[in-house]
N, C-alpha and C positions, 0 to 999 in steps of 0.2 A: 504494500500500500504506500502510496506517496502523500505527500502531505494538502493532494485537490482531493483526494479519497472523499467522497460523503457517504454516509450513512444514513437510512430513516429506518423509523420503525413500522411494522407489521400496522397494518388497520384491523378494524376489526375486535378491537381488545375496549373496556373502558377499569377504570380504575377504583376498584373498592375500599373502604377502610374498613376494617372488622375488628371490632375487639382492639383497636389501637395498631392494628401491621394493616400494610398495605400490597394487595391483592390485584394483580391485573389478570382479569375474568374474560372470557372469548364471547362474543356476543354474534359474530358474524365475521367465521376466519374462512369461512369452507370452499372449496371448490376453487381454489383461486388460479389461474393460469398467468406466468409471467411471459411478457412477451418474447424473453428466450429458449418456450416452448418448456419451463418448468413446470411443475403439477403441484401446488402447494396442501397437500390435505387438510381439513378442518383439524381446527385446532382444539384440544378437548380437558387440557387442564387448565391448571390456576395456580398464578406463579405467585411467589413473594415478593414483594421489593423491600430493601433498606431504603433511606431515606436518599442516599444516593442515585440509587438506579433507581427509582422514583422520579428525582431530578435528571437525570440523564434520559431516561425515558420518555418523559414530557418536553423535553429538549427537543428528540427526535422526530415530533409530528413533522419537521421542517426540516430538512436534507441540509446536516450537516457533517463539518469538519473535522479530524480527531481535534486538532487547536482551536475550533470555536467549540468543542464540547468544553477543553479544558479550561479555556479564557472565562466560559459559562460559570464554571466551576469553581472557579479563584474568584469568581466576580461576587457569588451568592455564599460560598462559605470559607472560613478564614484556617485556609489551608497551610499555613507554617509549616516548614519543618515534617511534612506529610508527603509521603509518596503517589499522592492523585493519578498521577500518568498510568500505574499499573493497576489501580483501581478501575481507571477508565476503558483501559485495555482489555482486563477482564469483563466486565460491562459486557463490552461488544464480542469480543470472541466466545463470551459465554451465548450472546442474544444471535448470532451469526450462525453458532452449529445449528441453536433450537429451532432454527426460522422464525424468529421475532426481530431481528436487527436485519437493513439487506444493505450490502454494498450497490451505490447505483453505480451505473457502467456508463460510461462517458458522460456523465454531468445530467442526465436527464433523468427525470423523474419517471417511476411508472406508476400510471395510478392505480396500478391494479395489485399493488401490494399494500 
């Protein structure tokens, strides 16, 4: 990945709070085809977030950078002396295998993730 790399996140998801943790819940993940002829299956559990990927996640309605995830990041919380970058890393390489995070392919959006 170089550093025009964007990232969004999956549709289809909205965001619960239960009992004080926060829950992103599938409402309409199913059936989704990308336009490079990928087959996205419905999406059928219920993830965690920390209060990070929470933020990182809500970040990603809009097709962003690994450095405007992190400028995002240093901006809303007071990161000293904290290793954010591989926090952020993990974020996505974790939301990338699941298919919730998609790398876009030459700058353009699809709306069909």
């Amino acid at each position: 990945m170089n550093d025009k790399t964007k990232f969004i996140a999956r549709k289809g998801f909205i965001v619960r709070e239960i009992a004080g943790e926060f829950m992103l819940v599938p409402m309409d993940t199913g059936n989704i085809h990308l336009s490079d002829g990928t087959y996205l299956p419905e999406f059928n559990g219920i993830i965690e977030l920390n209060e990070l990927a929470l933020f990182l996640y809500n970040q990603l309605e809009t097709p962003k950078t690994f450095l405007e995830l992190l400028d995002a990041v240093q901006s809303e919380y007071d990161t000293t002396n904290q290793d954010v970058e591989s926090d952020i890393n993990e974020f996505l390489n974790t939301g990338i295998k699941n298919q919730l995070i998609f790398i876009m392919k030459g700058g353009e959006n699809n709306e069909n993730i």
